[in-house]
N, C-alpha and C positions, 0 to 999 in steps of 0.2 A: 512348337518353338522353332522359327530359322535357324538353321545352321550356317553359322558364316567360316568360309571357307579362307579366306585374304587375311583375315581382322587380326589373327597371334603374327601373322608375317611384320603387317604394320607397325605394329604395337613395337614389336621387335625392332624395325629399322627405326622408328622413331628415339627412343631411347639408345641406340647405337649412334645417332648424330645428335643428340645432346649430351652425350658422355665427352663426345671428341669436341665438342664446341668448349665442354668444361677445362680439356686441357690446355686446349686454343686459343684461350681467353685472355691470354697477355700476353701475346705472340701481335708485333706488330709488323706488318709484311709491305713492302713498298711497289707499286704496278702503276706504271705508266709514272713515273713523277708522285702517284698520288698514296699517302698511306692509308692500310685499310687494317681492321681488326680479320687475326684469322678467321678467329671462329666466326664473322660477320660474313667470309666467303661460304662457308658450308650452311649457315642456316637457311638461304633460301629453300634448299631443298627439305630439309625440316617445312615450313611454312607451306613448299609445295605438298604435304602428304598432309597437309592440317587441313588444308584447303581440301584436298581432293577426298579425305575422311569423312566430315563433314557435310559435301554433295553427296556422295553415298548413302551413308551410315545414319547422318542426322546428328544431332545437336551431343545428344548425349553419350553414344558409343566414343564421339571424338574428346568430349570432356573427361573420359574416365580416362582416355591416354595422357591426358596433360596430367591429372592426380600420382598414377604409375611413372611418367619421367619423373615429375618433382621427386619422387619417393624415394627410384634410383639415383639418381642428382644426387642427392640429401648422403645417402649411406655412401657412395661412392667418396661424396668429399669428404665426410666425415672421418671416414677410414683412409682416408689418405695422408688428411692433416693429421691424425694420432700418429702416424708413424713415421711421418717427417720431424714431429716436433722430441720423439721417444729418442734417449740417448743411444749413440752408435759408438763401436770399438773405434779408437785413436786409425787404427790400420784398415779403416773404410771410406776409399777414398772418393767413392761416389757421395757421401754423407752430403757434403755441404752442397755439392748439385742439386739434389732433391729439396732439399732446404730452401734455397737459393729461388728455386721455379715453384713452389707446391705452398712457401709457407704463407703466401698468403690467400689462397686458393680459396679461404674462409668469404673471402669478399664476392666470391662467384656463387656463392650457397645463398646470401643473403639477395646478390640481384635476382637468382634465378626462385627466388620465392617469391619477389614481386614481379621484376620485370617481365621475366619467362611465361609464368602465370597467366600475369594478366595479357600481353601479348598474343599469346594463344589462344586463351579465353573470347576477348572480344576481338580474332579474327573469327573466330567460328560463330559469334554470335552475328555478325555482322554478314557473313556467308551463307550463315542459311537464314537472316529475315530478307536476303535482297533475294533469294532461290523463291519464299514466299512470294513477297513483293512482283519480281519477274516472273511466274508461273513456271519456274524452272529454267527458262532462257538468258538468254546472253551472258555464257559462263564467263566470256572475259571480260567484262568488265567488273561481274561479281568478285572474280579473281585478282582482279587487278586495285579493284579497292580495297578490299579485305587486307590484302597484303600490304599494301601503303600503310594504311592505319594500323596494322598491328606490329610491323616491323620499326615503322615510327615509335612507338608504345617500346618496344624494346631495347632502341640502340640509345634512346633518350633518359632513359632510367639507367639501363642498366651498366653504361659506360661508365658515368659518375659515380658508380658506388664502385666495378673491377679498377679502375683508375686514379681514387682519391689516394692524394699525396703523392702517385706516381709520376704524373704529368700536370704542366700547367692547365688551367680551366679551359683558354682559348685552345690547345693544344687537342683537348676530351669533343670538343663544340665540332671542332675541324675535321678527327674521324669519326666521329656522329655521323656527318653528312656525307662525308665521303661512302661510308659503307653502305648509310640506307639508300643512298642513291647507286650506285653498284647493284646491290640486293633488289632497287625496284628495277635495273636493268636485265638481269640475270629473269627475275620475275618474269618480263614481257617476251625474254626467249625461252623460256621453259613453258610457255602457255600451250603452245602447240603438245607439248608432251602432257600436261596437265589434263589437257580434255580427253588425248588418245587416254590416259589410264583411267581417268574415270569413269571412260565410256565402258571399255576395257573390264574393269571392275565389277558394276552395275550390271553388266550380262551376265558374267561367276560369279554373284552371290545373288541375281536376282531381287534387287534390292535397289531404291531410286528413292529417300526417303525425304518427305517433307514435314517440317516440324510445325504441325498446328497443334494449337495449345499445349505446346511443352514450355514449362518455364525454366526458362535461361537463369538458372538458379547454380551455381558450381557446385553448391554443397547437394543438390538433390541429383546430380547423375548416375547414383549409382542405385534412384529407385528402380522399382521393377514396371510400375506402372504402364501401363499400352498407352500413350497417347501419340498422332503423328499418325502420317498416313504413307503407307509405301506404294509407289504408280504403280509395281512391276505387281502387287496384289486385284491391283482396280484393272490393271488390263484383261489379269486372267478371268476375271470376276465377269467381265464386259465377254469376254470369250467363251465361258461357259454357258453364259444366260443364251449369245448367240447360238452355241451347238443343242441345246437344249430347246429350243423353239423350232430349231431347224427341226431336229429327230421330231418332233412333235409334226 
């Protein structure tokens, strides 16, 4: 069985920027003239480590992190909303602060079960049938659409549901586009950083993983099944056949 040496790191940072996107998430921040959602600045880098999980790891290591965010997501909001909503003594005066920012926090549990979800889901699906499709090459444009499409998929759902009743329709429509377009510029300068760590990566755990015949199924990532084929096994494989012929 490989041992992967990165994979609890990830896991870990991943879940530590959807935690902070969660409190984020109706924080609206003004740059350049234009408004942007906070949490819509920090997710590209979420998206960068989806992407770069993904060329690594393969289809499914990166599916089981999106099932473990949602989970933490879930208990985190869960446990926040109970204790916002849970009466407090007259002589606490922070009470209706939290109240105030947290009580309706409920609306971010419901986009991030769809929009987060699926967002994530078909950038990874879309990242590793173009890694197929490309034999592995031109990570930047695999990168650069995956991330379109799936940050599209997110700021589009998931606006309308943290937003309803808070802001007018045209108003949700306006930072929609402001951020996915932000988030796809952020995206084309983090590229350069995106190939260095997955080059990076791929060398410490020895691992280059191409998804054949795995099905893009969410609910089956966490079979055990071998399917997929990793290069960094077919080089050594190529390597031994050659040292063994040689000594012959």
């Amino acid at each position: 069985m490989h041992r992967l040496k990165l994979y609890g790191l990830l896991v870990g940072l991943m879940i530590t920027i959807l935690l902070i996107c969660d409190v984020l998430a109706f924080k609206i921040v003004s740059i350049g003239g234009h408004d942007l959602v906070a949490s819509g600045i920090i997710f590209p880098f979420s998206f960068l480590f989806s992407s770069i999980i993904t060329d690594v790891y393969g289809f499914k290591l990166a599916g089981r992190i999106i099932w473990i965010q949602l989970t933490c997501s879930a208990l985190f909001i869960l446990t926040i909303n109970l204790f916002v909503f849970l009466p407090s003594p007259e002589s606490a005066n922070t009470a209706t602060h939290y109240f105030a920012v947290f009580h309706n926090l409920w609306h971010v549990l419901i986009a991030s079960s769809i929009a987060v979800t699926s967002a994530y889901f078909i950038n990874d699906v879309v990242m590793s049938k173009l890694k197929i499709y490309m034999s592995g090459r031109y990570f930047i444009i695999r990168f650069l659409i995956s991330n379109a499409i799936g940050k599209a998929i997110l700021v589009f759902i998931s606006y309308p549901i943290n937003f309803y009743g808070q802001y007018t329709a045209h108003y949700i429509v306006k930072i929609a586009i402001n951020t996915w377009t932000y988030k796809m510029v952020i995206a084309i300068l983090l590229f350069p950083v995106a190939i260095l760590l997955s080059n990076i990566i791929k060398r410490i755990e020895k691992l280059d993983y191409f998804d054949y015949g795995v099905p893009y199924n969410p609910l089956t990532v966490f079979n055990e099944d071998a399917i997929g084929e990793n290069k960094y096994d077919k080089i050594s494989q190529i390597k031994r056949q050659y040292r063994e012929s040689y000594s012959a």
